[in-house]
C-alpha positions as CSV (number, residue, x, y, z in Angstrom):
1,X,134.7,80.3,103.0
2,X,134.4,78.9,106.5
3,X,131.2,78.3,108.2
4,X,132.2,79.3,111.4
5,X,131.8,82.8,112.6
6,X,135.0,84.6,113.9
7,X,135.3,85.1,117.6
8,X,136.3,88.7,117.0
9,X,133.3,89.7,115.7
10,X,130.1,88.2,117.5
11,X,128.1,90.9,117.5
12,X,128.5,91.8,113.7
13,X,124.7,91.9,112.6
14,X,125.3,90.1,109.0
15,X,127.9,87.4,108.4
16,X,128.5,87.8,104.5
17,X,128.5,91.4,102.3
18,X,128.4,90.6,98.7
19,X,129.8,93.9,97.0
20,X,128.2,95.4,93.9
21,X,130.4,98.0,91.6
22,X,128.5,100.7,92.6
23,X,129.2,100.9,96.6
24,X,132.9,100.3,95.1
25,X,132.6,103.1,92.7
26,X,131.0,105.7,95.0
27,X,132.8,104.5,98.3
28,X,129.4,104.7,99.7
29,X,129.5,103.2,102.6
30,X,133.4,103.2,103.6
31,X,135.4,100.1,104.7
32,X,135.4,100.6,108.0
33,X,131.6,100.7,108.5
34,X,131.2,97.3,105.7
35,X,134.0,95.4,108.2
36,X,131.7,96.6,111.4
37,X,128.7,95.1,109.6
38,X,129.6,91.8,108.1
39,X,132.4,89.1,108.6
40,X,132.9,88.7,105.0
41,X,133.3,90.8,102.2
42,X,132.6,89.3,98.6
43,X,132.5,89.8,95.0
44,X,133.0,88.2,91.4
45,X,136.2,89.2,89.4
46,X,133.8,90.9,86.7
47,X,133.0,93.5,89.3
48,X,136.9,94.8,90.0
49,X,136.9,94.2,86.0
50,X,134.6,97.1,85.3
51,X,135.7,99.6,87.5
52,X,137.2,102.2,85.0
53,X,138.3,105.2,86.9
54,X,141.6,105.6,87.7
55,X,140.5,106.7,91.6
56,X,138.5,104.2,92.1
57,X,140.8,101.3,91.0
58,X,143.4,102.5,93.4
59,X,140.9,102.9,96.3
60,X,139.9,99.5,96.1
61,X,143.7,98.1,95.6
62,X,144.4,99.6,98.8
63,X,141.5,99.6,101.1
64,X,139.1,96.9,99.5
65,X,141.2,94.0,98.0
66,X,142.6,92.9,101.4
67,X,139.4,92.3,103.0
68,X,137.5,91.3,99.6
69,X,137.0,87.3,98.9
70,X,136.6,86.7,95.0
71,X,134.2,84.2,94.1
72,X,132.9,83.0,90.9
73,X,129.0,81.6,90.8
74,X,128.0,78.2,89.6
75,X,126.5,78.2,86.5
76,X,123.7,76.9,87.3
77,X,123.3,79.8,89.5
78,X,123.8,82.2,86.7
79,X,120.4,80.2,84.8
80,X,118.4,80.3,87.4
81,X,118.7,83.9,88.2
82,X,118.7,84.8,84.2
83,X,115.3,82.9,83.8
84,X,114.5,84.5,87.4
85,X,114.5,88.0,85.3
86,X,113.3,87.6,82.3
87,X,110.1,86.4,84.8
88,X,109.9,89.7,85.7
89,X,111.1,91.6,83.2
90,X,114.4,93.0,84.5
91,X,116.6,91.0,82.2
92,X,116.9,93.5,79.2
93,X,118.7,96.2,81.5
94,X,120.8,94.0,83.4
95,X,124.4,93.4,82.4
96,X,126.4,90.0,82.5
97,X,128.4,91.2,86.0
98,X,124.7,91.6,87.3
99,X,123.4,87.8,86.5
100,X,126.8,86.9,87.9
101,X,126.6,89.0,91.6
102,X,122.9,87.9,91.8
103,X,124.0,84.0,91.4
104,X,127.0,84.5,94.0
105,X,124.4,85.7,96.0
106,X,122.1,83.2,95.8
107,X,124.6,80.3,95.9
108,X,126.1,81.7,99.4
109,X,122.2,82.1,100.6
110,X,122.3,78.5,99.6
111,X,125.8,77.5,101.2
112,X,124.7,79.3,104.9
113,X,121.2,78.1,105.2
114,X,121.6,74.5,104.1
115,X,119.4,75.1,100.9
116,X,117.0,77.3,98.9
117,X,114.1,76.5,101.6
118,X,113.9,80.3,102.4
119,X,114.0,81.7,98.8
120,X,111.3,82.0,95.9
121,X,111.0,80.0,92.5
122,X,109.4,82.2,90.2
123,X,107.8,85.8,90.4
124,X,104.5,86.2,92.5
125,X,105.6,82.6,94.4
126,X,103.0,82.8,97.8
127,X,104.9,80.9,100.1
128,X,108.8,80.1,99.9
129,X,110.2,77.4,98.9
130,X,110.0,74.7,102.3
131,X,110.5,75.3,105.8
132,X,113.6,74.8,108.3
133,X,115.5,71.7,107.3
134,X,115.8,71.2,111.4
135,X,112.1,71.3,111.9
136,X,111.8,69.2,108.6
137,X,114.5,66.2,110.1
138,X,113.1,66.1,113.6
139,X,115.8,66.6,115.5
140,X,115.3,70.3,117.8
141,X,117.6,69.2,119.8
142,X,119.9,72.6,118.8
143,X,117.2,74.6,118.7
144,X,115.4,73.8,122.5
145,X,119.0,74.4,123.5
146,X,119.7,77.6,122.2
147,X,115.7,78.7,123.3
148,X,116.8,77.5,126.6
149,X,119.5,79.8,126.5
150,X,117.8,82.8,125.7
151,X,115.1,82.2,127.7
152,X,117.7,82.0,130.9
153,X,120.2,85.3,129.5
154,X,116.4,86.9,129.6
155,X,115.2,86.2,133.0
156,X,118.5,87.4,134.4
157,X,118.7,90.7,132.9
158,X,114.6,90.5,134.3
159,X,115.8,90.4,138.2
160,X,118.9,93.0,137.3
161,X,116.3,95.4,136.1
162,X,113.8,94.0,138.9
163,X,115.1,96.6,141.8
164,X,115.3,99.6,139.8
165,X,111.8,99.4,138.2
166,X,110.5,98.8,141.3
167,X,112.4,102.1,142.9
168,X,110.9,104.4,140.1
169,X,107.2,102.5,140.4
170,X,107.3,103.5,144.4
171,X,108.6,107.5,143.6
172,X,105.9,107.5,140.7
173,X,103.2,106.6,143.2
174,X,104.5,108.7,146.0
175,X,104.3,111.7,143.6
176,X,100.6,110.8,143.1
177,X,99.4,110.8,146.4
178,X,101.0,114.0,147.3
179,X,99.3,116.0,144.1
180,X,96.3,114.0,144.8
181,X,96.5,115.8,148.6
182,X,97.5,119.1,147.4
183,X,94.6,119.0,145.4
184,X,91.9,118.1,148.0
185,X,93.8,121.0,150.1
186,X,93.3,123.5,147.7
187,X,89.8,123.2,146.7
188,X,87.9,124.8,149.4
189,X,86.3,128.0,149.0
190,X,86.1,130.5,151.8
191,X,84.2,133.7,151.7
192,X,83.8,134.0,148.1
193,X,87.6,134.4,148.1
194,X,89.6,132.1,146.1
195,X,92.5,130.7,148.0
196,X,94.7,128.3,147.5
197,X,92.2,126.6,145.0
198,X,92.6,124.1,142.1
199,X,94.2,127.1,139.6
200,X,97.9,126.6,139.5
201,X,99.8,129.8,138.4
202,X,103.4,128.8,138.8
203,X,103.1,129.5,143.0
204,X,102.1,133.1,142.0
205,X,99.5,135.3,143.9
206,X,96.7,137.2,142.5
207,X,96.5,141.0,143.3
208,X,93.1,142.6,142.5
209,X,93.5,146.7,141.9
210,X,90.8,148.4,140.5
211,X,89.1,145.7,138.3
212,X,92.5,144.1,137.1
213,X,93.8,140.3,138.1
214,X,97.9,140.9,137.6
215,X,99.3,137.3,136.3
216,X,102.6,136.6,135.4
217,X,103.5,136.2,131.8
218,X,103.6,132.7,131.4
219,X,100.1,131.8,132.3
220,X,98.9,134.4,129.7
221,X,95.5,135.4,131.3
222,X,93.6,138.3,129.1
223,X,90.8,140.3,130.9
224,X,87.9,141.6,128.1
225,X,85.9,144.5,128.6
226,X,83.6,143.1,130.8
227,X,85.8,142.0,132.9
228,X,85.9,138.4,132.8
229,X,89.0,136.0,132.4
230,X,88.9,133.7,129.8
231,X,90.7,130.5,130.4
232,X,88.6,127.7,128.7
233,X,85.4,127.6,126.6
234,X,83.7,127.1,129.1
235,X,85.0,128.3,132.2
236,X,84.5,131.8,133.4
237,X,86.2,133.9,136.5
238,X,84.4,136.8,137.4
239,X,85.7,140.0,138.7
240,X,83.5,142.3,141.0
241,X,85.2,145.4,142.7
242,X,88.0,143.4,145.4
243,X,86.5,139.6,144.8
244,X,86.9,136.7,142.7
245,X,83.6,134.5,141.8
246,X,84.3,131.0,140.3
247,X,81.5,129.6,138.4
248,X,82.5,126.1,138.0
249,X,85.3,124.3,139.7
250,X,88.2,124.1,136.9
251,X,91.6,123.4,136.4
252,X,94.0,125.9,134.4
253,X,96.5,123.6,132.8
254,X,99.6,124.6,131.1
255,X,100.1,126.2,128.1
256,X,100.4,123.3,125.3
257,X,103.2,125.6,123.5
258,X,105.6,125.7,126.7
259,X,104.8,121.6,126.8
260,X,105.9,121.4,122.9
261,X,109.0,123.5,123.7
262,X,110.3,121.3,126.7
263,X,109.5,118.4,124.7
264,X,110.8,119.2,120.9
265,X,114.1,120.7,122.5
266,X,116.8,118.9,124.4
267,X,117.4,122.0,127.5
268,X,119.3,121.6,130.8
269,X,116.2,121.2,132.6
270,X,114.9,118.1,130.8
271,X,118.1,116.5,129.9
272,X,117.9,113.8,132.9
273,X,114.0,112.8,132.0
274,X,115.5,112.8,128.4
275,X,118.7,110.4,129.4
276,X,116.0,108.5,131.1
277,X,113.1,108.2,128.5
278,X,115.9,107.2,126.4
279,X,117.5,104.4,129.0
280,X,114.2,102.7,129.3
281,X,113.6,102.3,125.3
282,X,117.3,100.6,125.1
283,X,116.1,98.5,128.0
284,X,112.7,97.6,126.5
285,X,115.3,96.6,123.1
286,X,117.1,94.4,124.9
287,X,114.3,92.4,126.8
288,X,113.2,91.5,123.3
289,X,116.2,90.0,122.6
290,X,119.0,90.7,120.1
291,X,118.5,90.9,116.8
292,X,118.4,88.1,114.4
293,X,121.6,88.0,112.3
294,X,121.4,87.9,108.4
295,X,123.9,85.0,107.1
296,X,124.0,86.9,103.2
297,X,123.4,90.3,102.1
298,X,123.8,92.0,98.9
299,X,124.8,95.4,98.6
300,X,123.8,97.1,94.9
301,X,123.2,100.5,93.8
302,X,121.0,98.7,90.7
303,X,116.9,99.2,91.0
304,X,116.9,96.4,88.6
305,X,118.8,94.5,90.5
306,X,117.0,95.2,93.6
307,X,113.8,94.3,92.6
308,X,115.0,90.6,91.7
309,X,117.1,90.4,94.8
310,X,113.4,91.3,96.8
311,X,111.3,88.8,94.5
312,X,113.6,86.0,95.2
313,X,113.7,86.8,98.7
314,X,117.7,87.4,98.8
315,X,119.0,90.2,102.0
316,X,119.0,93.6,100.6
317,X,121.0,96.0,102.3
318,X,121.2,100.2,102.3
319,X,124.0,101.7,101.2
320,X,123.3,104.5,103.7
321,X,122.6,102.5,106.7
322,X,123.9,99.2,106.2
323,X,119.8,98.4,107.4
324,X,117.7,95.4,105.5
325,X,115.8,97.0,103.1
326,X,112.2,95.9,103.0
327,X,110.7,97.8,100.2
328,X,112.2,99.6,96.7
329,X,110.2,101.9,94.9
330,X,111.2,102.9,91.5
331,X,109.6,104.5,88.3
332,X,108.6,101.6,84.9
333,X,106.7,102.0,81.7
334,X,103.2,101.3,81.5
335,X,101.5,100.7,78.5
336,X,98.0,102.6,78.1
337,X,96.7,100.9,75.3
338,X,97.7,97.0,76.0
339,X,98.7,97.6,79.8
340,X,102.1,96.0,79.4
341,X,104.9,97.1,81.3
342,X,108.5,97.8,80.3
343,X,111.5,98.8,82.7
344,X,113.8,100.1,79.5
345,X,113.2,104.0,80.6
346,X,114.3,104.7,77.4
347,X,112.4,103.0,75.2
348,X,109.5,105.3,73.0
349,X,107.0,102.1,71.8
350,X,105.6,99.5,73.8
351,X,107.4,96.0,73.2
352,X,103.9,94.6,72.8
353,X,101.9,96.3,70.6
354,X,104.3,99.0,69.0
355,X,102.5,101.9,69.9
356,X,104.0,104.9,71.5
357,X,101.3,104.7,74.5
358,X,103.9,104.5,77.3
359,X,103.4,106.5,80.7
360,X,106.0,106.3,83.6
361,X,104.4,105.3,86.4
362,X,105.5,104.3,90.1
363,X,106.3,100.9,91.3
364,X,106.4,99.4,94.5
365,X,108.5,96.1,95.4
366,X,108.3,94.2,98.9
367,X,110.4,91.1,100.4
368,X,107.2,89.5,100.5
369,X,107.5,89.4,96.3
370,X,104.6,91.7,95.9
371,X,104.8,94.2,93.4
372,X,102.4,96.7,93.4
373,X,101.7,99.9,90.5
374,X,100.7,103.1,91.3
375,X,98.6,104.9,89.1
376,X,97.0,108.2,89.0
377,X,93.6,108.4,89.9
378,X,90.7,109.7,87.2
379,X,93.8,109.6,84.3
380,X,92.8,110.5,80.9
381,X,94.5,110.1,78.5
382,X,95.5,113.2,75.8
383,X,93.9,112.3,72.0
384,X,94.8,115.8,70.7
385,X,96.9,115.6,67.2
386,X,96.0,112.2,66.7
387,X,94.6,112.9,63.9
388,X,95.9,114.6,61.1
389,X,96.6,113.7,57.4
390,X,99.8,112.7,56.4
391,X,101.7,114.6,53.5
392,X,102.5,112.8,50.4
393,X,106.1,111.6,50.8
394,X,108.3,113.5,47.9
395,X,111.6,111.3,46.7
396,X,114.4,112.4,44.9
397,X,114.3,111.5,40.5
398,X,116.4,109.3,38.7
399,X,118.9,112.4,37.4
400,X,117.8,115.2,40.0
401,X,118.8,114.7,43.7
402,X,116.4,115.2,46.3
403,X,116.1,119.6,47.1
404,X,115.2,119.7,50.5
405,X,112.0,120.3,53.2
406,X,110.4,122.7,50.4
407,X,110.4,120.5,47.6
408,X,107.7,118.3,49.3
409,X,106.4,117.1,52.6
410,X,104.0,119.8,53.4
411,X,104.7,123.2,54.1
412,X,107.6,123.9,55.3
413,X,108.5,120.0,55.5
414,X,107.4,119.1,58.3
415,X,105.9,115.4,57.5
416,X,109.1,114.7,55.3
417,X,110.5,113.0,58.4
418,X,107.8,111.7,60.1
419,X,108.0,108.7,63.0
420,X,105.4,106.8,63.2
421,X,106.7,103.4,64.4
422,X,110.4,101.8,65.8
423,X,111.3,99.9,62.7
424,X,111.1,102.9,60.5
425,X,114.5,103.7,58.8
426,X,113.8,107.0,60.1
427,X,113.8,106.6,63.6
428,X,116.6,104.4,63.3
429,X,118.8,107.1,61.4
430,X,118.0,109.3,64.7
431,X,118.8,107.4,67.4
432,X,122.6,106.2,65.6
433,X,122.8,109.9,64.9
434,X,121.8,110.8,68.7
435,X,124.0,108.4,70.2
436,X,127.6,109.7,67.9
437,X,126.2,113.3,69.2
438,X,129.0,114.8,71.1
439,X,127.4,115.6,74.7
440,X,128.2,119.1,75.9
441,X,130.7,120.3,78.5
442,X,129.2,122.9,80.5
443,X,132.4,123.5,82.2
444,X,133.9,124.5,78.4
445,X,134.4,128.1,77.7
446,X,133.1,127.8,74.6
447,X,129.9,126.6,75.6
448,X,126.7,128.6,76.2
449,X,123.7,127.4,78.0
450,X,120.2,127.0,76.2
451,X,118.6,130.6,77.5
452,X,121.0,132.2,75.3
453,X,121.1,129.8,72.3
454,X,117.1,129.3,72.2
455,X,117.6,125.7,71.8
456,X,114.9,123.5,73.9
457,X,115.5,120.5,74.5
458,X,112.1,119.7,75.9
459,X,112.4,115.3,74.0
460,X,115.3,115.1,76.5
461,X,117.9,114.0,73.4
462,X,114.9,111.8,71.9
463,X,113.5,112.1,68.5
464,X,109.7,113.2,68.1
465,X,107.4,110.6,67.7
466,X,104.3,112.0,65.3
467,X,103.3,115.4,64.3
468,X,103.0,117.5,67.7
469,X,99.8,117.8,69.4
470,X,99.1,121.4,67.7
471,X,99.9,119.6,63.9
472,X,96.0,120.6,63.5
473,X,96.4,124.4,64.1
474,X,99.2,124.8,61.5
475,X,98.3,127.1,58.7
476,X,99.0,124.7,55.2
């Protein structure tokens, strides 16, 4: 792959895309927005190797292959990022392809930035590996050059933008000194008559008949029974016969839900402040400067693989918005009796001590290698059918086979199978048989759903560890 970035495509905001299978498989995002992103797209040959629908294969034969670069990681790559992992537990659900697009990734981070300086050794690692080899050498001369630079492309969009902030900083000050005068105008009292004072009712006169101030709708002005105006807490008008008494000097402001309208709702009445609210935010965008561009970025569908991309420090990019993704959140297994953790979402007994104490909690990764658990607050946990007694186990005899649940077992049988751990024969026996199970096709004819059947398949397809919480409350 060339170092060099092609004139075509300056302002691409990442240079290299490494493709997982599952942007490929979903076509989530398309070509056209990956090649307006990135100047390179790359995988490994393992990832067009596991791509087993028919669609798919032909979709990326035709639209992906010519733009996609194969590349095959070192293997020292491939060990670091294994070990890398295991570290942090993500090893046991991660597949061979996914060591291998992890270690491309890493060796092109490598390859771009002149070394691992940026990245992270180990899980939890404070600080990254070493700074800037630049700064590290001495020589700045690139780097005072390319400040220089910015610092010139920046005052010269300063003086373009010079005469037009100053035209809207004069009308912005000429509108304030003519509300400011208005304002003086209209406060004086004369008579005990209110006119032209600090109350603005959209330029609409007052007409007093018979006890009753007339306002237009919008102002929204109720008169009690003792006929006084309410406006604010506490501000007051008075009515008396053909006169208007102000107890304190006020202001009558507009309605906040007329102000929430104009400003939730794009109309043709605020469509040019809207143009120009939006104007002066691009502006303020580009006096900071454009944005940094990412040399490598991985692409991956994989939480797994997400959270080790984040821990080592590796560019982790949206497959919605093609935006550097700064924090993952995703659901592990805790361990309430030994607090280990376990990312297998299948699994029934902790890998530590063997008991079946997992909860699924939250968890929280950032690019700063932080990963933080969320529990619940004031969590308890549930000792009910703990304890029970355990049935004698009943075998079959030497010449006799075996009868069934009411031979032995309790009544009804219902210890005759009983899980109590992972290595029992048992629980083995469940899962192979779980696993041949046929899965059903809801889209078959001959299928009915679970209302009608009564089946409840509340385990989700998983055998039942113990008794049952209500084991105590059976009659034996």
């Amino acid at each position: 792959m060339s170092p060099s970035v092609p004139l075509d495509g300056a302002s691409k905001p990442i240079h290299t895309i490494v493709l997982d299978s599952s942007p490929l498989i979903l076509n989530t995002p398309g070509i056209s927005t990956l090649l307006a992103n990135g100047h390179v797209l790359a995988t490994t040959p393992s990832v067009l190797a596991e791509l087993k629908n028919e669609e798919a294969k032909s979709r990326v034969e035709t639209l992906y292959r010519p733009f996609l670069e194969l590349q095959s990681p070192k293997p020292e790559s491939v060990a670091f990022v294994r070990a890398f992992a295991r570290k942090t537990g993500d090893a046991g659900v991660l597949s061979q392809t996914d060591f291998e697009v992890l270690a491309l990734a890493y060796d092109l981070e490598c390859e771009r930035n002149g070394g691992d300086w940026r990245l992270r050794n180990a899980p939890g690692q404070k600080r990254l590996n070493g700074s800037r080899p630049e700064k590290a050498g001495g020589n700045d001369e690139a780097a005072k050059d390319e400040a220089s630079e910015e610092r010139a492309a920046t005052l010269k969009a300063t003086e373009d933008r010079g005469n037009s902030r100053s035209r809207v900083e004069n009308n912005k000050i000429n509108k304030i000194n003519r509300v400011k005068n208005s304002r003086v105008r209209n406060s004086r009292v004369k008579n005990s008559r209110v006119k032209n004072s600090r109350v603005k009712i959209n330029k609409n006169r007052r007409k007093i008949n018979k006890n009753r101030v007339k306002i237009n709708k919008n102002n929204r002005v109720k008169i009690n029974k003792n006929n006084r105006v309410k406006i604010n807490k506490n501000n007051r008008v008075k009515i008396n016969k053909n006169s208007v008494k102000m107890n304190k000097i006020y202001k009558i402001n507009r309605e906040p839900d007329s102000a929430d309208s104009d400003d939730g709702w794009i109309t043709p009445s605020n469509i040019k402040r809207r143009q120009a609210q939006d104007e002066a935010a691009n502006m303020a965008a580009n006096a900071r400067g454009p944005a940094k561009m990412l040399q490598v970025a991985t692409m991956t569908g994989d939480f797994a693989m997400q959270n080790v991309l984040l821990q080592i420090n590796l560019n982790l990019l949206s497959t919605k918005t093609c935006q550097r993704i700064s924090q993952i959140k995703q659901f592990v297994l805790r361990c309430h009796a030994c607090f280990a953790t376990c990312k297998d979402m299948s699994k029934q007994f902790c890998p530590r001590c063997g008991k079946p104490t997992l909860t699924r909690v939250s968890c929280t990764t950032n690019d700063k290698g932080e990963v933080k658990l969320h529990l619940k607050a004031n969590m308890q946990w549930n000792n009910r059918g703990n304890v029970y007694s355990i049935p004698k186990p009943v075998t079959g005899s030497a010449n006799q086979k075996w009868k069934g649940p009411t031979q032995g077992g309790g009544r009804g049988g219902w210890g005759s199978d009983l899980i109590l751990a992972e290595d029992q024969k048992e629980y083995i026996r469940a899962i192979s048989s779980a696993k041949r199970s046929k899965a059903k096709d809801l889209m078959d004819e001959d299928t009915l759903p679970n209302i009608l059947t009564g089946e409840r398949d509340r385990a989700r397809g998983r055998p039942r560890v113990g008794a049952g919480r209500n084991v105590n409350s059976r009659k034996r």
